[in-house]
N, C-alpha and C positions, 0 to 999 in steps of 0.2 A: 373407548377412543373412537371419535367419529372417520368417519371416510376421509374426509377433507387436511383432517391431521395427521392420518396416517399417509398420506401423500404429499405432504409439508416435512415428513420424518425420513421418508424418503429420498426425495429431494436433497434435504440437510445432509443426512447421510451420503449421497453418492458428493456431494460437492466437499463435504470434510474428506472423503476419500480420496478423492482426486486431488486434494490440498496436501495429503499427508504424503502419499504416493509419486507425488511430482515431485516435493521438496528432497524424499527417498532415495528415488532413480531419476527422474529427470525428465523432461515429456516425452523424450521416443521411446522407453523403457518403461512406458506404464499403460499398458492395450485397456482396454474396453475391458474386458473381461477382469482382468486383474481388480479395477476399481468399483465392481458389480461384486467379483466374492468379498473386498472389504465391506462394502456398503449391505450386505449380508440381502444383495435383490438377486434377479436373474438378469442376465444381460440383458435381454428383449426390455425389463424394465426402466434401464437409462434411457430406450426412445418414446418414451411416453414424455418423456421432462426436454430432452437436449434431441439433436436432428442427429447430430454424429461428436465425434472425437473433437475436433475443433468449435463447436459450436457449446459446446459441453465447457473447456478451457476457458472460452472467449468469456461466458458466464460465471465461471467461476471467479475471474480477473474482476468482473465487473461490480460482482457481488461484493466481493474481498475490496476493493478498494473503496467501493461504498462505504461500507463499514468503517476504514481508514479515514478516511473524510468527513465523516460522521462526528468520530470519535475526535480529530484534530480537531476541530471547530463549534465545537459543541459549546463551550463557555467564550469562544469571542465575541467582539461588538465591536461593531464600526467608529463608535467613536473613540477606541485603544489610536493611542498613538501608534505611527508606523514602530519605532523598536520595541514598544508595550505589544506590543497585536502579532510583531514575528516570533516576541520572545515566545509568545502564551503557549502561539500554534507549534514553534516549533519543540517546546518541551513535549507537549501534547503527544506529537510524533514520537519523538522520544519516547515515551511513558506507551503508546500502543505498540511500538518495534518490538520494546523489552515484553513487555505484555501479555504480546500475542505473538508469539516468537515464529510460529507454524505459518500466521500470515501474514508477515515480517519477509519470511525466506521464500513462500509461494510470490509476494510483490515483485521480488528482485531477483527471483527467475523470468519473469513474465518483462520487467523490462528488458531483458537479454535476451528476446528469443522472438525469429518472426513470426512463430505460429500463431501470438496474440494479433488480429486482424486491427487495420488501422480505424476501424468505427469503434472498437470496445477500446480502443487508444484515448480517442478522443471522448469519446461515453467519461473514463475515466480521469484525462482532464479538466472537462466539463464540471467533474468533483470538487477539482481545487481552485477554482472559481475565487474565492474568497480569499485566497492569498494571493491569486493573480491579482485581482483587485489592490490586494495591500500593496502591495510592491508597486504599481503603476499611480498609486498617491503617494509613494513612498518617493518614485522620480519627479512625478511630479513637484513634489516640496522638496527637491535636490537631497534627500536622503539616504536614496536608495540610489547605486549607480543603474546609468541607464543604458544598457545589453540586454539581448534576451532572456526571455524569463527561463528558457530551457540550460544558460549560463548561471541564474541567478540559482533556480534547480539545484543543478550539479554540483554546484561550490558550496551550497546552505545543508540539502535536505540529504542529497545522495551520501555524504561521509557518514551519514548515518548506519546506513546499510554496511558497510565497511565495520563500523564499531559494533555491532548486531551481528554479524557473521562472526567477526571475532570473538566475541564472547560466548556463542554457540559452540564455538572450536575450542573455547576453554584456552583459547591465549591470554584472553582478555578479560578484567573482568571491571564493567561499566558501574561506576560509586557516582553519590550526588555530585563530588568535586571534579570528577569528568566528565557529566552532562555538563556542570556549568562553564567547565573549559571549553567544550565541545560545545555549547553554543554561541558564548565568546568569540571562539574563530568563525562559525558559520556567520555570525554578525559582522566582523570582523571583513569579512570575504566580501561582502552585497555593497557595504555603507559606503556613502562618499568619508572619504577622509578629507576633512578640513583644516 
């Protein structure tokens, strides 16, 4: 194993750490050290990768949502119609929440919490770019009602997280006929009624 990989395995390791460990206890409840003995390094070796405890977070949020964004948009195309191109992206989402359940519940801590700094906010924004997009052709062509996109957000993407915690809790358990209900109403929530 070269240098270079073993410092990529590192890295990987202390951020899956902090991912497991955050969703665990929670971020005041999870020190430097704690996330050094999972990641099987030495403390001293998280500052070779991250500056401190927030800086460490901010990256990890950024990375994780990358990923997310990545993965939602990966088979879209601009030329999907607006409810073709929300449906797509938001099953997508769907399909990564269930997925990847660990960075599902690290996402939607990180929305609730000021410790994510408002640059890795936007950094992570900057992600969803492409559904920003839809939605502002989607008002455009009177489709989509026209409110903020952090409304349009809330009412479409965020019950997601809601059904994803549920089902983590084992209240719930999410089948194809309640994604498709489940996105029904998020459709349902955004579209101009005609």
């Amino acid at each position: 194993m070269t240098k270079l990989q073993k410092s990529i395995d590192k890295r990987n390791a202390l951020i899956k750490a902090t991912i497991e460990l955050v969703n665990n206890n929670g971020f005041h409840a999870t020190p430097m050290s704690k996330i050094a003995k999972m990641a099987k390094v030495s403390p001293a070796t998280i500052y070779l990768y991250f500056e401190n405890k927030k800086d460490l977070l901010n990256k990890t949020y950024v990375e994780v949502k990358t990923a997310y964004t990545n993965y939602a948009f990966a088979t879209y195309a601009d030329d999907m119609s607006v409810k073709e191109g929300f449906e797509l992206i938001w099953k997508r989402i769907a399909e990564f929440k269930l997925n990847e359940c660990e960075n599902a519940l690290f996402l939607a801590q990180c929305d609730n919490t000021p410790i994510i700094d408002e640059p890795s906010r936007l950094e992570g924004i900057k992600h969803l770019q492409p559904l920003l997009d839809l939605w502002e052709r989607g008002k455009q062509e009177g489709t989509i009602k026209r409110v903020s996109d952090y409304i349009l957000y809330a009412y479409s993407i965020n019950p997601l997280s809601f059904l994803i915690i549920s089902q983590n809790r084992g209240a719930f358990t999410l089948n194809k006929s309640h994604i498709d209900e489940a996105f029904n109403s998020a459709w349902n929530s955004i579209k101009v009624h005609k």
